[in-house]
Every structure is written in C-alpha cells, then in structure tokens.
N, C-alpha and C positions, 0 to 999 in steps of 0.2 A: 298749759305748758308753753313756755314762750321759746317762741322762735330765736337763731341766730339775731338776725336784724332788732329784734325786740328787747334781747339783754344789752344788744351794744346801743340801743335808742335810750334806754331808760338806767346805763350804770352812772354813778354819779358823779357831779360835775367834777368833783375833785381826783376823778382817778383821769381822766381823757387827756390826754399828752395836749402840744399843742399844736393846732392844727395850721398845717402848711397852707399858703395860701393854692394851690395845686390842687390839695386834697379833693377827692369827688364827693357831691352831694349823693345822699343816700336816693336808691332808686327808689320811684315812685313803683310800688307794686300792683298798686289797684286799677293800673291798666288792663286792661283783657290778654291774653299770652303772654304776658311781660315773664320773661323767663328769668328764675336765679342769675346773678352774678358774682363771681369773688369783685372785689374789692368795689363795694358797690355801698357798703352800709357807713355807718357813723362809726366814728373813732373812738375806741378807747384805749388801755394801759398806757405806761409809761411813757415820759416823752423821749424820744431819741432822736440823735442826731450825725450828719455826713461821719463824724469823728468817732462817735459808737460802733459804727460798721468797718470804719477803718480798723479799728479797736477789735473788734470782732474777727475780723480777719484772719487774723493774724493766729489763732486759733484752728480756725477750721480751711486755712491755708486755701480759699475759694478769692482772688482778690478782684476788684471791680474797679474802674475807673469814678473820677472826682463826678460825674453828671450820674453815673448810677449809684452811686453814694445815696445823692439829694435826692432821685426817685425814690429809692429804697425809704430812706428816713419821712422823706415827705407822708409814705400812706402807709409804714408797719404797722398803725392802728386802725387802717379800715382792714386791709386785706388780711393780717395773722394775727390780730388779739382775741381774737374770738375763739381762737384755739387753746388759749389760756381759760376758758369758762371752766373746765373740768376742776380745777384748783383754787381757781380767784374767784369765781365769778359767784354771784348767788343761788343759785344751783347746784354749786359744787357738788360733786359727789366722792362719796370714800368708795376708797375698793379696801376690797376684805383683803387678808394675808393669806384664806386659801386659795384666790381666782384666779385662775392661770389665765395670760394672754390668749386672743383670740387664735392665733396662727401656732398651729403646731408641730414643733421638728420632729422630722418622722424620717432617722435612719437608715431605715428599708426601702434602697432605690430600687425603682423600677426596672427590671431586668438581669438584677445580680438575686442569685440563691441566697437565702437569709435563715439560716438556721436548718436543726434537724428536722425530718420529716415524720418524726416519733417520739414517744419518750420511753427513754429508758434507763433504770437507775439500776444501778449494780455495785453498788460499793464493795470497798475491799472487806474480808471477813477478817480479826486480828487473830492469831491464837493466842490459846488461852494462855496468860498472866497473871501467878500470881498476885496476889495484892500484897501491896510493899507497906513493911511496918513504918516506913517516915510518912509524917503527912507532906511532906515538899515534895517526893515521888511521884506521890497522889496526885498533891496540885498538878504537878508538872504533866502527868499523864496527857494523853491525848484524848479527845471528845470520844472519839469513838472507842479509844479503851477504859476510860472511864463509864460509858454505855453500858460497857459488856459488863462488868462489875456489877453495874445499877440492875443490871437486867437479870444476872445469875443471884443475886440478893446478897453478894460478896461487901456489896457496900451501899450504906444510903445516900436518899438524898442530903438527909439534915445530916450527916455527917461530912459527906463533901463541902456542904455550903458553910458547916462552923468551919470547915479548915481555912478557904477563902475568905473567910470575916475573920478572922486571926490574924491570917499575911495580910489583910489591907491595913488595920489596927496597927499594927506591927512597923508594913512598910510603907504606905502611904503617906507616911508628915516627910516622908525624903524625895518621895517622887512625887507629890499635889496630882494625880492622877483621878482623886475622885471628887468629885463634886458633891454625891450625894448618895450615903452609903443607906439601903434598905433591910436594916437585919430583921427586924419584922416582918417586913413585907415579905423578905425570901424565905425566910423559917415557915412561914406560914406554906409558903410554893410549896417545899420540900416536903412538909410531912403530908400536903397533899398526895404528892406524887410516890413516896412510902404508901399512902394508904391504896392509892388506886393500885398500885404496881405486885402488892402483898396481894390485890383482889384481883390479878391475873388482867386488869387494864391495864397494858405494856401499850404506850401511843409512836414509840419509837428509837432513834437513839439517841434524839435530845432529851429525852422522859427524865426529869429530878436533873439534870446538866445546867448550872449555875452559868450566867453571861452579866454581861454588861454594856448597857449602850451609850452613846453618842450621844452628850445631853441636848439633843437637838429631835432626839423622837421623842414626844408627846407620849407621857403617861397618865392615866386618870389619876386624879386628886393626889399625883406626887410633884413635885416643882420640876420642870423643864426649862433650865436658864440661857439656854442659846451661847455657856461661856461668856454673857454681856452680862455689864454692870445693869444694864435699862431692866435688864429682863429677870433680874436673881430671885425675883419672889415668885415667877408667873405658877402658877399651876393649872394645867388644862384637864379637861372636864371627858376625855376622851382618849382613848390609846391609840396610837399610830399603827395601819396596819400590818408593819412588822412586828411590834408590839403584841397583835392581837394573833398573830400568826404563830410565833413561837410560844405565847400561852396555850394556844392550839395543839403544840408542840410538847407540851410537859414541862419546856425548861423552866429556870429559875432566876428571874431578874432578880440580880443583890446588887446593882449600884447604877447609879449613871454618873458615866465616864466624864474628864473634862476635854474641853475641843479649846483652839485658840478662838477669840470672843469672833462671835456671828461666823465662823469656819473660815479663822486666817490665822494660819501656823501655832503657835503651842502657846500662849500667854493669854489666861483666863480672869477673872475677878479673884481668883484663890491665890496666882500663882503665875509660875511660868514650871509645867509639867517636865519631868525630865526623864532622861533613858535613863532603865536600868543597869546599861555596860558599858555606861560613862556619865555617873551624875552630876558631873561638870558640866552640862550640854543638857539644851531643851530634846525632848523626843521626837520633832517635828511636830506639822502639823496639815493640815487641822487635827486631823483624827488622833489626836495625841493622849489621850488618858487610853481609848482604846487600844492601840499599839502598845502603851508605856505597861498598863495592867497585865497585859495579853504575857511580853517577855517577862513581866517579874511574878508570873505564877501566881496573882490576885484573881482571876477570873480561868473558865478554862477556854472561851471564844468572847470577840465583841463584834458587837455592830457598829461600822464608822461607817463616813459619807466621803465621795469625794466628787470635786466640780472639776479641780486641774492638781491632782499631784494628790490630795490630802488622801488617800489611804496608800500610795506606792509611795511615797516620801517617808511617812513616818514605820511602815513595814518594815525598809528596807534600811532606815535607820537604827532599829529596833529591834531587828533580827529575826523578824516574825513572818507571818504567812498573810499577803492579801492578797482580793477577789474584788474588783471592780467589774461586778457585771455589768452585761450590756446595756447600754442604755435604752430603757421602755421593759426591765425585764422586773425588775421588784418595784413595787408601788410607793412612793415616796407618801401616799397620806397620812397626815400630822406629822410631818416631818418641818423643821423648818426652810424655809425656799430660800436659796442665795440666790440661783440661775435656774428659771424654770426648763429651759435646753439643754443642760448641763448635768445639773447634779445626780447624784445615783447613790444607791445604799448596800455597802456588802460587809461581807465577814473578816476580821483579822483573827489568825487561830496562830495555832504552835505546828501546823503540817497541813500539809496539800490537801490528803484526803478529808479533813475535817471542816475547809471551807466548801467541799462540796454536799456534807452536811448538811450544814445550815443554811447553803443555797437551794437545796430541795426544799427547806420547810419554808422560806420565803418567798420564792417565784411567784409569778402570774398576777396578772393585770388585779387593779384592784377600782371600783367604777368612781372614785376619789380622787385620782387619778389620772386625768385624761393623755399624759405621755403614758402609761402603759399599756403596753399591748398582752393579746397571747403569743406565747411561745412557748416549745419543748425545749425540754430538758436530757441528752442521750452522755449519760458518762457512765462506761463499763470500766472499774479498776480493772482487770484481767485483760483487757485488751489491748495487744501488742504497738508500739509505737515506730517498727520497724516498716520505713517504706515513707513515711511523712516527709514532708519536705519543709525546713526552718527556715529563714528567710533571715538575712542581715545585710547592715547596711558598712559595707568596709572601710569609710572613712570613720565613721562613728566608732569602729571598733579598735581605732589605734587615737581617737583623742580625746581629752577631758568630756567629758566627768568617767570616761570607759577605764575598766584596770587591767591587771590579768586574770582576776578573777570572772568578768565578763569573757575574756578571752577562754579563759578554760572551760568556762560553762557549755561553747560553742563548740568546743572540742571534743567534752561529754558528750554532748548530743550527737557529735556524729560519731563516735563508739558506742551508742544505743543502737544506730542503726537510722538513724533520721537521715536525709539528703540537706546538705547546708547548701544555699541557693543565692548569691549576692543581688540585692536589690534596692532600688532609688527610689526619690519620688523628686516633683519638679521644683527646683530652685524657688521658692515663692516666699512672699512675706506672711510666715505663717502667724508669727506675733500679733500682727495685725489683726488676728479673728478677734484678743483681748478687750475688741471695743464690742463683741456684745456681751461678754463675760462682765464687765463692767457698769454696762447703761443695764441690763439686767439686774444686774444687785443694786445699783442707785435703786432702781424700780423697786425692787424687792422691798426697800429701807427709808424708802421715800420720808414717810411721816416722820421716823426716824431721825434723817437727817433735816428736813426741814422746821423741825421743833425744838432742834438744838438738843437733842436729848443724846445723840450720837457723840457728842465732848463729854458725856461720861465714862465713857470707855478708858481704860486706863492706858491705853499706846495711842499716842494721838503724834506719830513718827509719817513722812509722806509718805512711806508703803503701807500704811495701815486703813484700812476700812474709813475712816471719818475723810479724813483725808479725798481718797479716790472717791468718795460717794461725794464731797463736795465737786471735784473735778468733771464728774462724770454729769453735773447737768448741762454739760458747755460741749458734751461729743454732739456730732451735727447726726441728724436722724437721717441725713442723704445718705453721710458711711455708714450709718447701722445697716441700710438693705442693704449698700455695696459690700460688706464685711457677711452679711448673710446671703448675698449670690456667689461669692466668694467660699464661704462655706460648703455649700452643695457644690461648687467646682472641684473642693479638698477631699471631700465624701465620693466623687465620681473618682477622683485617681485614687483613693486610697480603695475603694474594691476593686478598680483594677488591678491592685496589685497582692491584693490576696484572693483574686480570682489566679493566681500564681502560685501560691504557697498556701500552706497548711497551717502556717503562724507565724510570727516574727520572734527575734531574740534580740533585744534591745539594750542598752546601759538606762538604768528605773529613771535616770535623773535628768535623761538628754530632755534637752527643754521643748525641742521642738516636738516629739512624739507625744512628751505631755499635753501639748497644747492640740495636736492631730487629735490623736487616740480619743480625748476628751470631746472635741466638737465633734467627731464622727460617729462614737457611741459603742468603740470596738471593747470589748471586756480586756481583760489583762490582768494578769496572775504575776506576780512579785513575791518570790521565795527566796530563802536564806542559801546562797550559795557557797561560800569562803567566808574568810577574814582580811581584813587588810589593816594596815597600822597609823594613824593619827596624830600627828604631833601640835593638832589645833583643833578645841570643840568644834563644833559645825552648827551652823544655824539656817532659819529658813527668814531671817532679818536682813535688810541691806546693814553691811557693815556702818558700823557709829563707832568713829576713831575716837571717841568720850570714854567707850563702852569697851575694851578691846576683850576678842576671846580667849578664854583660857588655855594657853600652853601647855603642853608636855614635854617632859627630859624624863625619861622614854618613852619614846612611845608608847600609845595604847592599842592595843588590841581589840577592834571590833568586829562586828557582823557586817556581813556585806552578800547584797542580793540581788540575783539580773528579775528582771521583766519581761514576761511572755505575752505576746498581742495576740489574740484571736478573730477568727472570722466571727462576725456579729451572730450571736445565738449559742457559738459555738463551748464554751467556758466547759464540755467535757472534753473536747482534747489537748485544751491548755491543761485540765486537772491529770490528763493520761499522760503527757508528758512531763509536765511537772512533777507530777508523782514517781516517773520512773526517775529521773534529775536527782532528785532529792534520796531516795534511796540510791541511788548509786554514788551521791557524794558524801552520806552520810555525815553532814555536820548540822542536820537540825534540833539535835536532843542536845547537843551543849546548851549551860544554862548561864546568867549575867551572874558573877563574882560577888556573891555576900547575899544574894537572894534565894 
C-alpha cells in the first residue's frame, strides 16, 4: 500500500503543477523520530496561481491579501493534492451507492424525551359498509374500509386490483403518473392473498390492498428508474425494505409511481405528471405519481419520499393525506439516497387513519440502514384530543403562502378542544442549512455528475439537479461543518419549543419549516382541509418568462391542506388529531372532476 508521500513522489510528471520556487522539499523520513508533516511532501495536481485564489474567492466569500495569495498558490500541491487521491489518484477508490457517510445525524438530543414509552396501536373499527355497486366507490374507498370488505369476503383481492388497472389504463395517458404498470406481478399478489385469506390466513388490513411506489424503492427483477433518463433500464436484484415489509403485509404492488428525475419536483423521462383537480398543472413534486394516483383513484395508498417538501407539497396539492415520519423511523434500504441526513419514506392515502396503516406495517430499524433506530409506535383512534396544546406561529398565520383556510383549521382545532398556544423560534438563516442538502446529493450523484451522464436528464434549467450538482463541487467543506453545527443549534431550539406544545399547525408551504422540520427529523401530517380558488397553475419550477403558466377566467376550485408538526416519535398524536380535524371538517371524500 503506498503511503501519502509515496503517491505524490511517484504521480507522473505531467500531472505536478509548477513548482514555486518557495516550495518545500519533501522531508527526509528515514531520520529516527522524524515525525509526519503537512506540507512537507512533493507536489502534485494542477498548477495554480495568486489569480485562482482571487478567483476562488469570491465563491466562498473567505478573502486573503496579495502575499497570502502567492503562499497559498505557491504549496496547494504539497500541502492539499493529496486529498484528491480518492478520485485522481491511482488508488482511487469507488464508493458503493448503498455506503452511508461515516458520521451519523441522530435526532434524539440528549436530554429531550423522544418518543412513546410503548406501543400501542388501536386503530379505528369502520362500520360495516355496504359494498357499493360502482367500481370508482370502490376505488375511492378507504384502505381500511376496503380491509374490511377483503376481510368479510365481500370483495377480492383480484377484483380490487382489476378495478385499479382499469382506472390506470383509462386514466394514466392524462396524468403520466406511472412509470411502470405491474398487471402480472399484482394479479399474481392478489390471487395469492384470495387463497391465503379463503384458508383463514388473514395477515392484516393491508391483506390483497393494492399500492404503488415511488420508482425510487428497489424492486427485485422489476425496473427502478429513479424518474432519470441515466437510470430507465436499471433493475435491481433485491426489494427495498419497505418493499419487503408490505409483502409481509399481504398488499399488492400494481405499479411504480413516477417522481420528478433523481426526487426534484414532477418532471420524469415520461413526462411532467399532473393533478387530478387541475390537469393544467404538474402535481408537485417529488413524490408526484404517488400523490397524483393516490387523488385519481388509480391506487388505494402510495409510498413517496421526502428530503425537503416532496411528500407535503405534492399532498397538499393534490388533495390527499401525508405522513412524513420521523426521521430514523422506516428504513430507507434499497431506496435510492439523494441526502443520507434527510430523506425519509412515508405514506400518501385518501385519509388520516389509513396512513397510520401502512405506518405500522413499515416501522422499525432495518440493519441496512444505519439512520435507523428503534422506536414505538402509540396511536389509539378513540383517544380524546381534548386538553392538547397546538402550537402556531402568528405572523406566519396572516402571510403568504397562509389563507383562511389554514386560519380556520386553527379555529377547528380549538372547537375540538385543543389549547392554541403562539410560539417563535430565533430569527436565523434557516436557508443556509441548504448547503448540506446539496453537497449531500452532489455526493450522492457524484459519478453521475462527473461522467457527464447527468446532461441526460431532460431539465437541464439552474434549479435543476445537473445544474446544482455542478455548483455544489465549489461549497467550501469549512461551511458544511459550520452549516452542520448550525444544524444541531436548529434541533436544540426546535425541542425546546415542543418541549412546549403537543404539536404545531403550520401553512405545508412555509419555506422555512420546510427547511426546520426536514433537518430536524420531526414527522408532520399534511391533510386535506378546505378549498381555495386559483386563477394561475402552480408549479414547484422557478418561473421561465418563455414558459408562462396556464391562466384561468374562472377560477378554479382546489384542494387545499394545513400541516401538523409533531414531537419526534410521536406521528400518533398527529394521526389523533388529524383524525378528529378531518372528521369534523368533513371535506376529505370529495373526489377531482372527471375521475
């Protein structure tokens, strides 16, 4: 194995800058105690010069006078090219796409309560429902009254799952929602789960309940495209352990959904996916075929991912129900990684109580995994919400992006009987976490971007992935630790301030909780609360005055839904109060016009 000193002795003459006459000669080691030193060896990479550093500068906003310039330039290649061997050097090494970073974000401060101290699951019981002679009732049903159906032998699986591969057939060439439809593979699921279910194996209340995931979990020998062009053929050789979990579960994979390419907002190799309740308009993103199937009755639950926004954005665009658990709480293995600190995997459904569902059949650490931990699970439906205390922020509540729909949700809540509680956090540059969001997915995409294969992607716009993975080799790795002590500062005041409250009530869109809630790892629930009216699509694009969006003369009538923060772990008293919210305002069974 060659030493430091030994690859920068022996790279070849054509790579070694040139050398200043200042430069130091390489120490003599073969002294007796002669100890290491930086900048002590032979020079290699590129040559640079006073004017490069000035140049540089100006970047990482660190400025230096004219004589530390010519130091600096003088020895970059004895004292920091050696730290390029990992990629240049003849050594180089790959890293794998499943190896997570050495250092691991771990949520759970020291001295704050993190979760229940039990588990306990208690869903609600539905009563009993006819089975309705349309199949769009059907579809539309909810997971758990669809269960019960499955369960009383009222209905099958293969007959659920032909109605869903109908409405995809049907309505999918209008909304590009699926990437890759499995009629086989689910037909097969379902008469499975007919035969077990007929032999009195009942595994639950996913048993024969058709989903669709986020073409970002890894399924064995079916294509996983990541929404990128690079990736349209891949097929992995293994299921992700959510994957392997709800197989566990009885359900029935019939499709995987499309995500905007590598999970940024709704534009795929197929497409740009769009809402059902306004096809003039992408559905958000990322988790956009999940969302977009979920409200048009093509699936009865999906699995989406989000890092900053991608399952509350396209939810709450889309009219539908998400669950961004906590972070370290479902196992991301064979998923694909944008942000090893970040990302998280949860459910979008048509109601409250059925992402708590399919949160039960996917929890817990998985050893693939190493952000996941153990934790309980405590959500009783039947358990009163009177006495809780909600948490909101007053300015946030009278400005953009807030309506009066968030206002009245706040209003509901304390005619349940909740305590509503005004609360802050410190004026800080929350934006600024972005830069590990960023040099993470460079990471993530590295090979990617470096082999030029990231210019196939079909949005090659400066907010788009190619884009910011080029930029993001130039963030200085001083502000990455600073931006990650900075981090655990946002994590100290944000449990301080739900060592206060019992949850928050947010507007889904405000940027800055997006950006909190995300680095901190707090779960949050996004449900359909009102409507409000539109007289311009919406998108998750920086405006392109080339491009303009589509107009209405009348307006249009959408969905429109608040965000509930929870204490970490906690994602059963988000589902208890969301659940009573939601029944009491009664507008989650409306369906989008023509579907």
């Amino acid at each position: 194995m060659k030493t430091r000193r030994q690859f920068l002795a022996q790279v070849p003459l054509g790579l070694l800058g040139a050398a200043a006459a200042t430069r130091l000669q390489a120490q003599d080691t073969s002294v007796p105690g002669a100890a290491p030193a930086f900048n002590t060896s032979k020079g290699a990479g590129p040559n640079v010069t006073a004017d490069t550093f000035a140049q540089a500068e100006k970047l990482v906003r660190a400025p230096m006078s004219a004589v530390q310039r010519e130091m600096a330039a003088s020895n970059w290649g004895t004292s920091m090219a050696g730290l390029m061997e990992r990629r240049t050097g003849p050594n180089r090494v790959a890293l794998e796409a499943d190896l997570a970073p050495a250092c691991v974000w771990d949520p759970r401060l020291p001295g704050h309560r993190v979760g229940p101290a039990h588990d306990h699951f208690a869903p609600a019981k539905p009563a009993p429902v006819p089975l309705p002679a349309n199949d769009a009732d059907i579809a539309y049903a909810s997971v758990a009254q669809q269960g019960q159906w499955i369960a009383r032998r009222q209905l099958t699986s293969e007959r659920l799952t032909r109605i869903y591969i109908a409405r995809i057939k049907h309505f999918d060439p209008k909304l590009r929602c699926v990437i890759t439809l499995l009629e086989g593979h689910a037909l097969a699921q379902a008469k499975q789960a007919d035969r077990e279910i007929a032999a009195g194996h009942y595994r639950g209340p996913l048993h024969g309940i058709p989903w669709g995931a986020k073409d970002l979990l890894d399924t064995a020998g079916i294509r996983t495209t990541y929404g990128a062009e690079p990736f349209r053929d891949r097929v992995p050789d293994a299921d992700a352990a959510v994957v392997k979990r709800l197989n566990e579960a009885g359900a029935v994979l019939l499709a995987k959904l499309s995500m905007g390419a590598l999970a940024l907002n709704d534009i795929w190799f197929g497409g740009q996916t769009m809402n059902p309740w306004l096809p003039q308009e992408g559905s958000g993103g990322s988790s956009a075929g999940p969302a977009s199937a979920t409200a048009a009755g093509l699936v009865a639950f999906a699995i989406g991912s989000e890092t900053q926004g991608s399952i509350i954005d396209p939810a709450m665009r889309c009219g539908v129900t998400g669950l961004r658990p906590s972070f370290g709480r479902v196992p991301r293995t064979g998923a694909m990684t944008l942000c090893w600190t970040m990302d998280k995997l949860g459910p979008l459904t048509r109601s409250v109580e059925d992402t708590m569902l399919v949160l039960h059949a996917i929890t817990g650490p998985d050893a693939g995994d190493v952000y996941s931990v153990p934790s309980h699970l405590d959500y009783d439906a039947a358990a009163s919400v009177e006495g809780l205390t909600v948490g909101y922020f007053p300015d946030w509540m009278h400005e953009a992006p807030a309506t009066d729909v968030d206002r009245a949700a706040l209003d509901q809540l304390k005619a349940l009987g909740l305590r509503a509680q005004k609360v802050s956090l410190p004026d800080w540059p929350y934006d600024s976490l972005n830069l590990l969001l960023f040099a993470e997915a460079a990471a993530a995409f590295e090979e990617l971007t470096l082999s030029g294969k990231v210019d196939q992607l079909s949005v090659q716009t400066p907010d788009a992935w190619p884009n910011l993975f080029r930029e993001s080799r130039f963030l200085s790795a001083v502000d990455y630790v600073q931006a990650d002590r900075l981090r655990r500062k946002v994590a100290q005041a944000m449990a301080a301030l739900m060592g206060k409250v019992d949850l928050l009530l947010v507007p889904s869109l405000r940027d800055e909780m997006l950006v909190i809630g995300n680095m901190t790892g707090q779960p949050s629930l996004t449900l359909r609360t009102g409507f409000v009216e539109v007289s311009q699509a919406r998108s998750d694009w920086a405006p392109d005055l080339a491009h303009p969006l589509p107009r209405f003369s009348p307006p249009r009538r959408v969905p429109y839904g608040v965000t509930l923060i929870g204490r970490q772990f906690e994602e059963g008293t988000l589902a208890q109060v969301g659940r009573a919210l939601e029944l009491k305002l009664d507008v989650a069974k409306a369906r989008p016009p023509g579907f």
